[in-house]
C-alpha positions in Angstrom: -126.2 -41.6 127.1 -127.7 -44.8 128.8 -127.3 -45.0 132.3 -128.1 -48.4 134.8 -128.8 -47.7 138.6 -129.1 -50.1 141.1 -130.6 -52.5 138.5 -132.0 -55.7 139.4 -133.7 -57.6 136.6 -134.4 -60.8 135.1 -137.6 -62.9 134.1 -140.3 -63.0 136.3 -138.9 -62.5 139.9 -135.9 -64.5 139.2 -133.1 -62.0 139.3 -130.1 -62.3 136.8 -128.9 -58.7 137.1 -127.7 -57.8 140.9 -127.5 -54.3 141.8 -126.0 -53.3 138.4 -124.2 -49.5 138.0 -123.4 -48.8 134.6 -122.7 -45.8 132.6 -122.2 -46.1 129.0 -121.1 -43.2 126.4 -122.2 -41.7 123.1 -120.3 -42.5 120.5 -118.4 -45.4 121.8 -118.1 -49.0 121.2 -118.5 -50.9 124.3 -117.9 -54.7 124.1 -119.4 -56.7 127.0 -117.0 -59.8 127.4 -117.7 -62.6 130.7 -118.7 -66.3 130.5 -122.0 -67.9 129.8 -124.3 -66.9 131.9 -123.1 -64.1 133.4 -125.9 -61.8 132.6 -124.6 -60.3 129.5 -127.5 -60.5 126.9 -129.5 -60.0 130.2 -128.4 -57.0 129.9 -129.1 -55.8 126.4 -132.6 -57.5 126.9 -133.1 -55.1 130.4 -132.4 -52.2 128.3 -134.8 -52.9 125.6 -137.5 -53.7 128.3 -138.0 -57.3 127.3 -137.3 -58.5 131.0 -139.1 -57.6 134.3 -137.0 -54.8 136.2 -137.3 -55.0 139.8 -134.9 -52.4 141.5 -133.5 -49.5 140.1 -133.6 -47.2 137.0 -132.6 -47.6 133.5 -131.8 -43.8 131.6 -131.4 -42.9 128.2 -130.5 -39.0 127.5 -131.7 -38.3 131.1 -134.7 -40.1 130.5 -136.4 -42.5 132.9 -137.0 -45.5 130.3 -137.4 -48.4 133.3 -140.7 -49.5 133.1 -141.5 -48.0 128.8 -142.5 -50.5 126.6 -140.3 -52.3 124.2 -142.2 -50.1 121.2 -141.7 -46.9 123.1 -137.9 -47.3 123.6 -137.1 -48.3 119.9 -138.5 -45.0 119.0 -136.7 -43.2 121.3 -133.7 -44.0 119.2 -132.8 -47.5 120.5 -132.3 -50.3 118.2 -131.7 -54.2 119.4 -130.4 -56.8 117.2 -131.0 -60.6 119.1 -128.7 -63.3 118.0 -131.1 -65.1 116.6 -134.4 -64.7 114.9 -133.5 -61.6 113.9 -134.3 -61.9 109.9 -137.6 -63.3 108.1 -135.9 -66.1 106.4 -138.8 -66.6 104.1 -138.7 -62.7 102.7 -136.2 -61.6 100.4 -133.6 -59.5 101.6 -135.5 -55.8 100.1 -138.5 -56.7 101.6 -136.9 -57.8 105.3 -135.6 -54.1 104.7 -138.8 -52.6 103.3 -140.9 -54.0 106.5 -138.8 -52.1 108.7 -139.6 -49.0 106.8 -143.3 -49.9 106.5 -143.9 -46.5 108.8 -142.2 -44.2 106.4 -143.5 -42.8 102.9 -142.6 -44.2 99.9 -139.8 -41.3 98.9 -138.3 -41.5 102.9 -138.4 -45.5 102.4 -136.7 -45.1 98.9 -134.1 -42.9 100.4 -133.2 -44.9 103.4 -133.2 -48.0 101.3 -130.5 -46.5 99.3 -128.2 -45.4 102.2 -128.7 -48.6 103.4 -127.4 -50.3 100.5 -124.7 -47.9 100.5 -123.7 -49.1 103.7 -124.1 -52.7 103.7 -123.2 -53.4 99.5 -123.8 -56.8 99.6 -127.1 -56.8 100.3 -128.1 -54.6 97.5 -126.8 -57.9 95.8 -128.2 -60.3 97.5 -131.7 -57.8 97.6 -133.9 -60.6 95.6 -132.9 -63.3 97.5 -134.6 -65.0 100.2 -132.7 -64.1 103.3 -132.7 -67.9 104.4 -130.8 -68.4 101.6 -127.4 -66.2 102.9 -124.7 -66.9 104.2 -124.5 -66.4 108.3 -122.5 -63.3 107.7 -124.8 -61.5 105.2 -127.9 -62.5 107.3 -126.0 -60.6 109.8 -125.5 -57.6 107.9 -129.5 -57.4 106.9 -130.2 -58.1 110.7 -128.1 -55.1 111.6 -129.3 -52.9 108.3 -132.7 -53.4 109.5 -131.7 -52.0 113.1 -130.0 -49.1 111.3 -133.1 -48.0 109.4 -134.8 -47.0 112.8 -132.2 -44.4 112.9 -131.1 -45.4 116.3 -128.7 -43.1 118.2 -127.9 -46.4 120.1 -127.9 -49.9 118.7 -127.5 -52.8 120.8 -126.4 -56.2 118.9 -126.4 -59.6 121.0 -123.1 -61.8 119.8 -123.2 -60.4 115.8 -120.1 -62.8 115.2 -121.7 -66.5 117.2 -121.1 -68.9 114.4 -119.7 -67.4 111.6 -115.6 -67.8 110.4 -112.3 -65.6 111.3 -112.9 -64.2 108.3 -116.6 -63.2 108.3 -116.0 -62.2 111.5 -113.8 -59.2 110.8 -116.3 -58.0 108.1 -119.2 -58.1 110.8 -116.5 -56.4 113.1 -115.7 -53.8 110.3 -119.1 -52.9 109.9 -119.4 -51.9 113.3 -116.9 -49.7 113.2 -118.9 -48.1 110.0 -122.3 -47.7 112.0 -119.6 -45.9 114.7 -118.5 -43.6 112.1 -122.6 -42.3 111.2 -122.3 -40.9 115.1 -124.4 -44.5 116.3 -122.9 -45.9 120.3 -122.9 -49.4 119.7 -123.3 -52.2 122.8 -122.1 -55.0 121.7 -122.2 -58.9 123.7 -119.6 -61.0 122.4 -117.6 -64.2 122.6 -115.5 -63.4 120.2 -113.3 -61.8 123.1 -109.9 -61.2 121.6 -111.5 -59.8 117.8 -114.1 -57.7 119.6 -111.3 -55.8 121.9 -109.9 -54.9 118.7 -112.4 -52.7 117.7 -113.9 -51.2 121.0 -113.3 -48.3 123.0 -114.5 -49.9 126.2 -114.6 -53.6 127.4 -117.5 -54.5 130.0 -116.8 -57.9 132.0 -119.9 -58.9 133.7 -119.7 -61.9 136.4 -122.6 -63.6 137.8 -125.0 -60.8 137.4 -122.7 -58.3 138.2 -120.0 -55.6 136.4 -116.4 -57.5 137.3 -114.7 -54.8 134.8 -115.2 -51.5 133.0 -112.6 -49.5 131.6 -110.9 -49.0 128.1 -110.3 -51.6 125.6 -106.9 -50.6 125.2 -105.9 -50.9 129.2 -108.1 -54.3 129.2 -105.9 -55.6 126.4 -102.2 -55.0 127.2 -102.7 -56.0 131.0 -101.9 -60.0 130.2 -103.8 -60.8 134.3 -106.4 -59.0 133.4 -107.0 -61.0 130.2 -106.4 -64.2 131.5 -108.4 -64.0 134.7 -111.6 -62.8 132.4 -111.3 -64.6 129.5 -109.5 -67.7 131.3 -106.9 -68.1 128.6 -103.2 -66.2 128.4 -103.0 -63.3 126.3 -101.2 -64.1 122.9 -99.5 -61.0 120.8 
């Protein structure tokens, strides 16, 4: 579905990307684990074209999208969720959702609005309140409804879980895993290293720039070197 080549990128002509080959599937949830630094929300940013590309080609469905604007790529069917800023904490939670649907008409904007209340409950709860006002976790969830209502066929999200509790965490986590089920690939940076292997198909370790590991989740997690070489800590059952 989205393919790097070769890619050297970064911000101005300072490169954080080095000559990176990358291939990622549809329909997968690929977690992108390294250390600070390393390039990873680099990389989310380099597909969304919100840094300068300087070698190489990004792809989406066989489609050269390198040097497309930001705009152009979203409606292609990608959607980006940032870490932060990624809400209007001074808008209640229907209208944060309602501007992303500004584009629609009034019965499509009705409809999606529903489905995405259906998948994201709370914030049909929460839909008069002012979105400063949530917790981390359900800002979260209106920051990655309002991705979902561009009806993406890929959604990248930039460390969902930074800040929020264990527990928060896996309902963040289990919401991926419901965006999977609609047929959405999911890219996903995280910290939360041990959690998000849980829930991916693939684990991505990026190192200074470059791709230091690609494979499945499953073989990334039971190989105890592996884990402790990438994520510098001994893998605990």
């Amino acid at each position: 579905m989205i393919e790097l080549v070769g890619v050297e990128a970064g911000y101005g002509k300072l490169n954080v990307l080095h000559d990176v080959h990358v291939q990622f599937a549809p329909g997968m949830i690929t977690v992108i684990l390294g250390p600070n630094g390393s390039g990873k929300s680099t990389l989310l940013k380099t597909i969304f074209g919100l840094t300068s590309i300087n070698r190489g080609a990004v792809r989406f469905d066989g489609r050269d999208i390198t040097q497309m604007p930001t705009e152009n790529i979203n409606a292609c069917g990608i959607a980006y969720v940032p870490q932060r800023l990624n809400v209007f904490t001074a808008m209640t939670v229907r209208d944060n959702l309602k501007l992303a649907l500004r584009r629609e008409t009034r019965a499509t904007a009705e409809r999606l609005l529903a489905s995405a209340y259906a998948l994201f409950p709370i914030l049909e709860k929460r839909s008069a309140q002012l979105a400063g006002q949530l917790s981390g976790g359900e800002r979260q969830m209106v920051a990655m409804a309002i991705g979902w209502l561009s009806r993406p066929k890929l959604m990248l999200l930039d460390e969902p879980t930074a800040g929020l509790s264990p527990l928060v965490s896996q309902e963040v986590f289990a919401a991926l895993r419901q965006l999977q089920a609609q047929g959405i690939t999911l890219i996903v940076v995280e910290q939360n290293a041990r959690s998000a292997v849980k829930i991916a198909d693939r684990v991505v370790v990026m190192r200074e720039g470059q791709i230091a590991f690609d494979g499945e989740a499953q073989r990334f997690a039971a190989d105890d070197d592996r884990v402790r070489d990438y994520l510098g800590v001994a893998k605990r059952g």
